[in-house]
C-alpha atoms as an extended CHARMM CRD file, in Angstrom:
* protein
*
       158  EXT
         1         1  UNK       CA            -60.8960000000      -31.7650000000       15.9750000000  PROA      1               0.0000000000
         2         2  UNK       CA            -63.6300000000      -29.3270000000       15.6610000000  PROA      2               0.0000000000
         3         3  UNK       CA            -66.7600000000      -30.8880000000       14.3600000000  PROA      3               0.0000000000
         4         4  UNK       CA            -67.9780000000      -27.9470000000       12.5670000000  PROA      4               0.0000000000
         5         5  UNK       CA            -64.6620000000      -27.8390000000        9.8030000000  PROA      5               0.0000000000
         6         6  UNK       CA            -65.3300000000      -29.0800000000        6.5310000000  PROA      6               0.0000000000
         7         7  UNK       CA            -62.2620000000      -31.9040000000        6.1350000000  PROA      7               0.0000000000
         8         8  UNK       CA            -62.3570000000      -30.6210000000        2.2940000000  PROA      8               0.0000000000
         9         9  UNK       CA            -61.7440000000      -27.3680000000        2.2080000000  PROA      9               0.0000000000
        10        10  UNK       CA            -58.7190000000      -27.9760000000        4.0330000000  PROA      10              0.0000000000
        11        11  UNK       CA            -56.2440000000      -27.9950000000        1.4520000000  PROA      11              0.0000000000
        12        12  UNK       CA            -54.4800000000      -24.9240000000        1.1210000000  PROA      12              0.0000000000
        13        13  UNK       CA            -53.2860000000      -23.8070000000       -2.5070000000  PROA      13              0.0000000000
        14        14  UNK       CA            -50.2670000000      -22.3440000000       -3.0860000000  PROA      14              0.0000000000
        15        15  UNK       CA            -49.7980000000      -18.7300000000       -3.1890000000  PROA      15              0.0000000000
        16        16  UNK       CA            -49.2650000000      -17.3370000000       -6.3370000000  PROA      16              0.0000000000
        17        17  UNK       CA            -45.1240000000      -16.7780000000       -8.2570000000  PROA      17              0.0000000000
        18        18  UNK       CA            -44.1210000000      -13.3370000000       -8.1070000000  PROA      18              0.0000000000
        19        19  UNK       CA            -43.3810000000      -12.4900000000      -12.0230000000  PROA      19              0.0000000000
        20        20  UNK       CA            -40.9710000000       -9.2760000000      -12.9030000000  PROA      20              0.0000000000
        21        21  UNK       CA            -43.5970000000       -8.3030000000      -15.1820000000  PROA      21              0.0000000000
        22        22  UNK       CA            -45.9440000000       -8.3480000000      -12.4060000000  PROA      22              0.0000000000
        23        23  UNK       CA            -43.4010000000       -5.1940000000      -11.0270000000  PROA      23              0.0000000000
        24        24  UNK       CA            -43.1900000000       -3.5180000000      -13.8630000000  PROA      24              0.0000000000
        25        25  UNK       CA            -46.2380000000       -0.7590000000      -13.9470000000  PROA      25              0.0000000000
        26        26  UNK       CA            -47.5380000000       -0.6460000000      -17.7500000000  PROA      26              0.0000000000
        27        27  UNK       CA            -48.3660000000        3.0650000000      -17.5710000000  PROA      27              0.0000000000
        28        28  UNK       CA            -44.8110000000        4.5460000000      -16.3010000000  PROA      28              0.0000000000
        29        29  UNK       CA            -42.4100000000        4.8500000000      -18.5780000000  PROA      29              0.0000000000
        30        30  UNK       CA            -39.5500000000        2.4230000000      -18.9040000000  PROA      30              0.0000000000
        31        31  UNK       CA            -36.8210000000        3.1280000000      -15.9700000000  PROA      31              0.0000000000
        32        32  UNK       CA            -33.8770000000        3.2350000000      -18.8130000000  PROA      32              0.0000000000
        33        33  UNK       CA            -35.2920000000        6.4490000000      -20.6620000000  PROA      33              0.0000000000
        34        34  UNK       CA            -35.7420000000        8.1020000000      -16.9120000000  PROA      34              0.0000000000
        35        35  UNK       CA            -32.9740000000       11.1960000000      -16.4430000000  PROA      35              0.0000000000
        36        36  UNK       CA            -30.6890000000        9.6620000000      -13.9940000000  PROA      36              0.0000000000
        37        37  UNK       CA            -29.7380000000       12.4370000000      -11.8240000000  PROA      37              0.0000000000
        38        38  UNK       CA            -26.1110000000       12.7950000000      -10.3080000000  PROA      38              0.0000000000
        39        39  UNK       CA            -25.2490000000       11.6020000000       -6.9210000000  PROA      39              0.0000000000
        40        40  UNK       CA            -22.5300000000       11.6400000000       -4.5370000000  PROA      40              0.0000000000
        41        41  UNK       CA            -20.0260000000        9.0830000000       -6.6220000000  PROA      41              0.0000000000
        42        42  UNK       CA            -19.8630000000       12.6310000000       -9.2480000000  PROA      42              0.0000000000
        43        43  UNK       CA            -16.4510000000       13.1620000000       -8.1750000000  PROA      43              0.0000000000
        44        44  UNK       CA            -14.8130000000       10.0820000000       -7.4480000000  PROA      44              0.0000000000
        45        45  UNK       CA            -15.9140000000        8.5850000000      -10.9140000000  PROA      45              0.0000000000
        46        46  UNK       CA            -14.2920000000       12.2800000000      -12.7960000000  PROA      46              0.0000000000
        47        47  UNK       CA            -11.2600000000       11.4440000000      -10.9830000000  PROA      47              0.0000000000
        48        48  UNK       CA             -8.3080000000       10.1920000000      -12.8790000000  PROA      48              0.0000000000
        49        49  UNK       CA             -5.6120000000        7.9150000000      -11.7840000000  PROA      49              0.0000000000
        50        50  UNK       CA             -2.2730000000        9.2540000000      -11.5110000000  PROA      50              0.0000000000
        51        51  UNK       CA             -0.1140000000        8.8500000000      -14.6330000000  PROA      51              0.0000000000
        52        52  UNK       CA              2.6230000000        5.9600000000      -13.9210000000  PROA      52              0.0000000000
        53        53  UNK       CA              2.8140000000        3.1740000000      -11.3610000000  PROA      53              0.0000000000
        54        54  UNK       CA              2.6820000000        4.1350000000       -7.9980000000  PROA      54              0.0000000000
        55        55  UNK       CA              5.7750000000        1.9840000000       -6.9280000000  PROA      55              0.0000000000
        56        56  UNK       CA              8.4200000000        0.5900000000       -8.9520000000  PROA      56              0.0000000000
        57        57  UNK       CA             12.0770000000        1.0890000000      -10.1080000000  PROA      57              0.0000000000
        58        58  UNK       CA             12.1990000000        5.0620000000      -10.6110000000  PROA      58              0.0000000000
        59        59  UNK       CA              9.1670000000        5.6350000000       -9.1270000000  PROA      59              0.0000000000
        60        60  UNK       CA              8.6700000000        9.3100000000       -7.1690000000  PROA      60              0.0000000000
        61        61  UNK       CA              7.5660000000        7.4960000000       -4.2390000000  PROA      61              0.0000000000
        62        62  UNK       CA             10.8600000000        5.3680000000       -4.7370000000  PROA      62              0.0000000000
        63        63  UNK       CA             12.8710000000        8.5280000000       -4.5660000000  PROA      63              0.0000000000
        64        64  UNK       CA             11.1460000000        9.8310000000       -1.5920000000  PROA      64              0.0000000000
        65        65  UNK       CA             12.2810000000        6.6920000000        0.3570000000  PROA      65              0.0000000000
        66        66  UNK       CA             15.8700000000        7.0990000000       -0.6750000000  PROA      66              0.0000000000
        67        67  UNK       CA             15.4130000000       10.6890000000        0.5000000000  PROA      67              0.0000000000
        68        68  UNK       CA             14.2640000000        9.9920000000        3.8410000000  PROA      68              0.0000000000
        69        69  UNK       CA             16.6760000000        7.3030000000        4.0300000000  PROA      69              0.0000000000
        70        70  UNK       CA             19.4650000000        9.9660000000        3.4750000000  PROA      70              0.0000000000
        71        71  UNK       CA             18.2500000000       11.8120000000        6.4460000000  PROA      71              0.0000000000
        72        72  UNK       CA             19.7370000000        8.9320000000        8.5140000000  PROA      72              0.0000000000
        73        73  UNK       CA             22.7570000000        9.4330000000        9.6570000000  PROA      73              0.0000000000
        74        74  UNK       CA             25.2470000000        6.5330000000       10.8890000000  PROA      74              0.0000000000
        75        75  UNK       CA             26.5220000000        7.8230000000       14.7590000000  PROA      75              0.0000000000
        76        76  UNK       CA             29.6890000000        6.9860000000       14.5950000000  PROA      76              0.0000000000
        77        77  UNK       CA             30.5240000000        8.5090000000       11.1380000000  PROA      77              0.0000000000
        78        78  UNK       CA             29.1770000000       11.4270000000        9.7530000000  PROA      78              0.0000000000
        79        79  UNK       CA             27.3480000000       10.3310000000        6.6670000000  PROA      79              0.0000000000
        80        80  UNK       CA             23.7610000000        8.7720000000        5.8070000000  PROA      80              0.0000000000
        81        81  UNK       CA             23.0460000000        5.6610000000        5.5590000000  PROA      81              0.0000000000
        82        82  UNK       CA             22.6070000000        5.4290000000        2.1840000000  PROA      82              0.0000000000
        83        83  UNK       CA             25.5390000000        7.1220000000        0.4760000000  PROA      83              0.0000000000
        84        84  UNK       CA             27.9270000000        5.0010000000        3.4950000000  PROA      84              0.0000000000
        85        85  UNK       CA             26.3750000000        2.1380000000        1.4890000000  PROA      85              0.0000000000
        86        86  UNK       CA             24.2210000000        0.1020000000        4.0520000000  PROA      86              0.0000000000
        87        87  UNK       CA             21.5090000000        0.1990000000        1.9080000000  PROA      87              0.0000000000
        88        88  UNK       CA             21.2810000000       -2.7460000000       -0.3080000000  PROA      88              0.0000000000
        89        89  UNK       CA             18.2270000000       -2.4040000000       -1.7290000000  PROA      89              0.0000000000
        90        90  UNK       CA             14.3900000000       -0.0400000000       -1.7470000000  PROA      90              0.0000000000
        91        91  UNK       CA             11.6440000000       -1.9370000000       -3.4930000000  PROA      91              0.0000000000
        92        92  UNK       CA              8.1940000000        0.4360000000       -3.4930000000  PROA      92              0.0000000000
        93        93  UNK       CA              5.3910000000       -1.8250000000       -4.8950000000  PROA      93              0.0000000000
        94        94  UNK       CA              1.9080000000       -0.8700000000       -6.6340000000  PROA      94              0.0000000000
        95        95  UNK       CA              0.4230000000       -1.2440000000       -3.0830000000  PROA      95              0.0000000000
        96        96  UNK       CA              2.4660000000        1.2100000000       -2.0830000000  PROA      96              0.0000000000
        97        97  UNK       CA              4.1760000000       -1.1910000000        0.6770000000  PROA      97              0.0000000000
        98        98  UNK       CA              8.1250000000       -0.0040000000        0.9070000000  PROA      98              0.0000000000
        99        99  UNK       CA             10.9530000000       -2.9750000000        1.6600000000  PROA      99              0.0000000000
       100       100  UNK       CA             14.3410000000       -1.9170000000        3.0470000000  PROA      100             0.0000000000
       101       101  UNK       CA             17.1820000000       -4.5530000000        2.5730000000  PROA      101             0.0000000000
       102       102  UNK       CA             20.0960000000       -2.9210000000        4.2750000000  PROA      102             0.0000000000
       103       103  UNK       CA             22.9710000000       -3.9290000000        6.5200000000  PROA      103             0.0000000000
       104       104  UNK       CA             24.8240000000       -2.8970000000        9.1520000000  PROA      104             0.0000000000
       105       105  UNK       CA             29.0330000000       -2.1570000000        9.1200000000  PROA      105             0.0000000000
       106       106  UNK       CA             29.7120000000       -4.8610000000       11.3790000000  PROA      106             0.0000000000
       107       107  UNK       CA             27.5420000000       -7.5630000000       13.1820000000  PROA      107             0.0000000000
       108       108  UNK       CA             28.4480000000       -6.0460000000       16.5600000000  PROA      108             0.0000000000
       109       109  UNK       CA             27.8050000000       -2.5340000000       15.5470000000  PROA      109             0.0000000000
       110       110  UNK       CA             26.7000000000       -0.0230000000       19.0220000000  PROA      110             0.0000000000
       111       111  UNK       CA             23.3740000000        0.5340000000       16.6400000000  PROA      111             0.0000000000
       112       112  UNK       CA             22.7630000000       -3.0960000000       15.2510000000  PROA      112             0.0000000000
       113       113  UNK       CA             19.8230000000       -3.3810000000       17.3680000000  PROA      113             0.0000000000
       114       114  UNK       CA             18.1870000000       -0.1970000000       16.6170000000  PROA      114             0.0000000000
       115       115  UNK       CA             19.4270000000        1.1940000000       13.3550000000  PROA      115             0.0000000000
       116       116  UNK       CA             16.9370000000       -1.2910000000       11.3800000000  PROA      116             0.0000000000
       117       117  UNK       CA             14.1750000000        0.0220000000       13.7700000000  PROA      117             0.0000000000
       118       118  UNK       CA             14.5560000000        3.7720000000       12.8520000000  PROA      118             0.0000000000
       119       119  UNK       CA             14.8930000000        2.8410000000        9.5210000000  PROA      119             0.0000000000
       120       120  UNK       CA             11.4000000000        1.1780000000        9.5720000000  PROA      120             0.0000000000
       121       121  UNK       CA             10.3260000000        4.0300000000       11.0600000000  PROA      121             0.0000000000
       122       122  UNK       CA             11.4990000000        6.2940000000        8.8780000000  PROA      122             0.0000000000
       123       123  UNK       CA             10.3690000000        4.8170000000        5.5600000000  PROA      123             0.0000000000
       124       124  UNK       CA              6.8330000000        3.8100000000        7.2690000000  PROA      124             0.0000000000
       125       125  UNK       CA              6.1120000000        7.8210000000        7.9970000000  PROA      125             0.0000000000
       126       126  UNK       CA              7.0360000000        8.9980000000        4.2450000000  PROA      126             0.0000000000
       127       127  UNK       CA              3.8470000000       10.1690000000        2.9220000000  PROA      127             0.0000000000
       128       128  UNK       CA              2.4330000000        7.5910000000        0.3930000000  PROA      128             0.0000000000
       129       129  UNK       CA              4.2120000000        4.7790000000        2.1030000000  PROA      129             0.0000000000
       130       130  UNK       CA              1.3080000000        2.6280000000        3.5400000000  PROA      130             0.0000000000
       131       131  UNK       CA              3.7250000000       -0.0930000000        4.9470000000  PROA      131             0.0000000000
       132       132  UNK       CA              7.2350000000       -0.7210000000        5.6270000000  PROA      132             0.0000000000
       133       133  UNK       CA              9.3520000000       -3.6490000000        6.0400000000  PROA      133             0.0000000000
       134       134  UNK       CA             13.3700000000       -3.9260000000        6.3730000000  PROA      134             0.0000000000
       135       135  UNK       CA             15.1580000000       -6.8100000000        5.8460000000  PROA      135             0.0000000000
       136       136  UNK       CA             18.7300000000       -7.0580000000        8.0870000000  PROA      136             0.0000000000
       137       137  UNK       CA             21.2650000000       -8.9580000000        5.8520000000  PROA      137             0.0000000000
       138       138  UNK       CA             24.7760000000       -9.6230000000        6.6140000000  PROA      138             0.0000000000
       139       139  UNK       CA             25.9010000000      -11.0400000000        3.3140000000  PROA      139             0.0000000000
       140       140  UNK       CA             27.8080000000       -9.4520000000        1.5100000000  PROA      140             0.0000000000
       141       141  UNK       CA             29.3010000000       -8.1740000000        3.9480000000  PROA      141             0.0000000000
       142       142  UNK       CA             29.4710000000       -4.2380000000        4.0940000000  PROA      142             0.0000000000
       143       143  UNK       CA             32.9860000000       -2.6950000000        2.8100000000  PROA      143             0.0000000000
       144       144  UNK       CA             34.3930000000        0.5600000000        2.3000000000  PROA      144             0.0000000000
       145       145  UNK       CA             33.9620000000        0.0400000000       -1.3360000000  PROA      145             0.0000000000
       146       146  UNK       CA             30.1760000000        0.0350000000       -0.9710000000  PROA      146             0.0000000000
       147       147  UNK       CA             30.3370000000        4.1300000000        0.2510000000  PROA      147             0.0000000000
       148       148  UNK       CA             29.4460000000        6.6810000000       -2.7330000000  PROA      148             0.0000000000
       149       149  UNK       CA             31.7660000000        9.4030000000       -3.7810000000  PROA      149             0.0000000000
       150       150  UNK       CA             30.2040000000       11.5830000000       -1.8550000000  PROA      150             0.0000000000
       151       151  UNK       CA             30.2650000000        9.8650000000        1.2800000000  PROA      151             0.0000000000
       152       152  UNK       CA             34.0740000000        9.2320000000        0.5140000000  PROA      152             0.0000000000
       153       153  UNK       CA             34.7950000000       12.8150000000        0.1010000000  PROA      153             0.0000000000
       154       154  UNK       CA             33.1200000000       13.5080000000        2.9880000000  PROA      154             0.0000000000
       155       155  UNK       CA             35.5390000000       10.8790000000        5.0730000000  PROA      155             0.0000000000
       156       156  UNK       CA             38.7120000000       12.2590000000        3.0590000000  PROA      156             0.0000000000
       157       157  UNK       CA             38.7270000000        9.0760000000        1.3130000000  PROA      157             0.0000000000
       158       158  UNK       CA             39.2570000000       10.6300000000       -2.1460000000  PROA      158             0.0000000000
């Protein structure tokens, strides 16, 4: 140890406590009475939400789905999807995430492996849709009872 140090004046005091009034300069004037000038958020905070829920029973984005899923046509028969009555089911939610429960005419259908596939496809690329998801049920079983009028009409059914 170095002979010429003092053993005394050693011991270090602490610094001093930064204090928010110690920030705070006495002759501005106070930061809540300061213009606040607009920024960049301008237009995203004017924005208004669209009116209804995005998904839902009814909802347009709904509809669109069922549209799409009317462009699908089954390749033996020559009627969509929907109005043949595969589709059991098209839930939109508020996230905007689509599910598909649908079935097929019979388990060992030519398409069974990539009918659900397209379909997923199909729903995933509607605009708005920010997921899809199809569920392949076999019960109940599809009948001809399930088909719309439409799609009947279009067999000579009716």
């Amino acid at each position: 140890m170095d002979s010429s140090i003092d053993p005394s004046d050693m011991t270090a005091s602490k610094p001093p406590r930064a204090r928010v009034e110690d920030a705070i300069d006495s002759d501005a004037a106070p930061a809540a009475q300061a213009p606040r000038t607009r920024d960049y958020l301008e237009g995203f905070l004017a924005a208004k939400p669209a009116d209804g829920a995005v998904g839902g029973e009814g909802s347009d984005l709904q509809a669109d789905v069922i549209a799409a899923l009317r462009e699908i046509f089954d390749p033996e028969i020559p009627v969509n999807i929907y109005d043949l009555g595969l589709i059991y089911g098209v839930e939109v939610d508020d996230n905007r995430d689509a599910t598909v429960t649908m079935t097929l005419t019979t388990p060992h259908c030519p398409v069974a492996e990539s009918m659900p596939g397209e379909v997923e496809l199909r729903v995933a690329s509607v605009p708005g849709i920010r997921d899809a998801e199809v569920n392949l049920v076999w019960d109940p079983p599809w009948g001809p009872h399930k088909m719309s009028d439409e799609a009947r009409l279009e067999l000579g059914m009716l």
